[in-house]
Structures are given as C-alpha cells and as structure tokens.
N, C-alpha and C positions, 0 to 999 in steps of 0.2 A: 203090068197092072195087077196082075196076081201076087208079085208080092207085095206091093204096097199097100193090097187090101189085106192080105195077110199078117203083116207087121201093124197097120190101122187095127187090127181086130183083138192082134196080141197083146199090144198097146191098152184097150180099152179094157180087155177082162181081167190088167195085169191089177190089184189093188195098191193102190197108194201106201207107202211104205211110211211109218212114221220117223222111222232114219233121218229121212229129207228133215223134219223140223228141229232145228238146233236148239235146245231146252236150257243149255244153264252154259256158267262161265267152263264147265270142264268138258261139254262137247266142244266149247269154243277155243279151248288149247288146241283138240284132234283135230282142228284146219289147219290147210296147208291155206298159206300165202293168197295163192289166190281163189282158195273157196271164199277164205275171207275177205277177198277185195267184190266178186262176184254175190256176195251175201248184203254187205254195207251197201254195195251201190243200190244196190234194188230196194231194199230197206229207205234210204235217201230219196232216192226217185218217188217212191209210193208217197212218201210223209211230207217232202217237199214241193211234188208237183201235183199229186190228182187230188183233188179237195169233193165231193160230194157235190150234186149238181143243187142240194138246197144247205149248200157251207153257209152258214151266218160269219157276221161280222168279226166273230172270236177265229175261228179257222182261217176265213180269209188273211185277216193278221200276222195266223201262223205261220201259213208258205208262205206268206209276200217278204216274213222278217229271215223265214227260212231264205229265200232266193238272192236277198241282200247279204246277208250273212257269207253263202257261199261265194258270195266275188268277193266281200272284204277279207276272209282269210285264208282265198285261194284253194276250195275246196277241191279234194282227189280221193281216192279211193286210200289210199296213205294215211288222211287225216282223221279218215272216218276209222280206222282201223286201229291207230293211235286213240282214240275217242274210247271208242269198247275199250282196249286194254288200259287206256290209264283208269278211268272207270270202274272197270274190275279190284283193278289193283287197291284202287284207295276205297273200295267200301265194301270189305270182305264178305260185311252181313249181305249182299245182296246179290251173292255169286249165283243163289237159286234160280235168278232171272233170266230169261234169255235175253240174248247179245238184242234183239230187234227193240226189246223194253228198254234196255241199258245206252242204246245209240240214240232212242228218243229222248229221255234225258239229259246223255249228256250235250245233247246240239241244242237242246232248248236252254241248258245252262251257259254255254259258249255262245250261243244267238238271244240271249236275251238284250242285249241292246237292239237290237236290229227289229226283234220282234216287239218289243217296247215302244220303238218307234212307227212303227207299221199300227202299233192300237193305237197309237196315240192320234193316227191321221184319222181313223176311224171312232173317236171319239171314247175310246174305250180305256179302262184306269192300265195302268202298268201292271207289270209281272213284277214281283217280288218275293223271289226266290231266295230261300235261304240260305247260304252259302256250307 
C-alpha cells in the first residue's frame, strides 16, 4: 500500500508535460506507427461517440453521420491514420495544425454524405463543402 500511495503522490506532483500534445504535421512524422494508431482512435472516439449532454440537432447529425460513415467504409485505426497523412500531404499550407484539427476535417469531408444524411432526418440543410 505504501507504494502505491507513493507512486499516487509522484504521479500527482509530477506536471503535465506539453510533449504529450502533438502540435503540427512535424511532430506527427516523430510517431511511431502505433503512437499514431493510439492517437487517431481516441481523437475518433471523442468526435464520434461523446456528444455534450445539451448536443442540439447540428452535433447530434454529426456523430450519428459519423457512426454511419464508420461501417460504410470500414473504419480502423489504418484509415484514420491514412486520413492525417493524405491530408497533410495535399495541403501543405496547413501542416501548422495538429493531426486532432486535420483528422476532424478530413472525416467530415469523407463523411459528408452520411452526415448529410443524418441532417437531413433532422430537418436540417446540407453540408456543402468545398472540394
């Protein structure tokens, strides 16, 4: 019990290191494989599944076109990781972003039918994204 209050206590007085947050497309080369698969999912997870408990009808539409999106083209840690990097790739100007701003993005432009379709049950106009 002594040490686990003792690692509890080292734990708490240790400060948060800004390391942990991935800032732009060139921390996001120094992942290894699976920082980056452990990075996207969570990123996915948060944007796709926990919505605020007072979401209005625009969020609601978002996960629900999110959660359709991810069966129709088989979502994995794989594709999400593909997403960042092709992303990176084709818009140089916006390497300053991090990979969390860049994976919103690009699944909102790959899920825009799905989430288009989710506003549209909801009563709401369409995304119209500019290609």
């Amino acid at each position: 019990m002594r040490n686990f209050l003792a690692c509890a206590l080292l734990m708490l007085s240790t400060p948060a290191g800004a390391y942990v947050f991935i800032e732009n497309y060139a921390d996001w080369q120094q992942m290894s494989r699976e920082m980056k698969a452990f990075y996207v999912v969570g990123v996915w997870d948060r944007g796709a599944n926990l919505s605020p408990v007072d979401a209005g009808p625009y969020d609601e539409a978002l996960h629900e076109g999110f959660k359709m999106c991810a069966l129709v083209i088989g979502l994995n840690a794989d594709t999400l990781i593909r997403a960042v990097d092709t992303y990176y790739q084709d818009r140089a100007d916006e390497r300053n972003q991090p990979p969390f701003i860049v994976l919103t993005k690009a699944m909102i432009r790959e899920c825009e039918p799905q989430i288009n379709q989710a506003r549209r049950q909801r009563g709401l106009k369409p995304l119209n994204l500019r290609r």
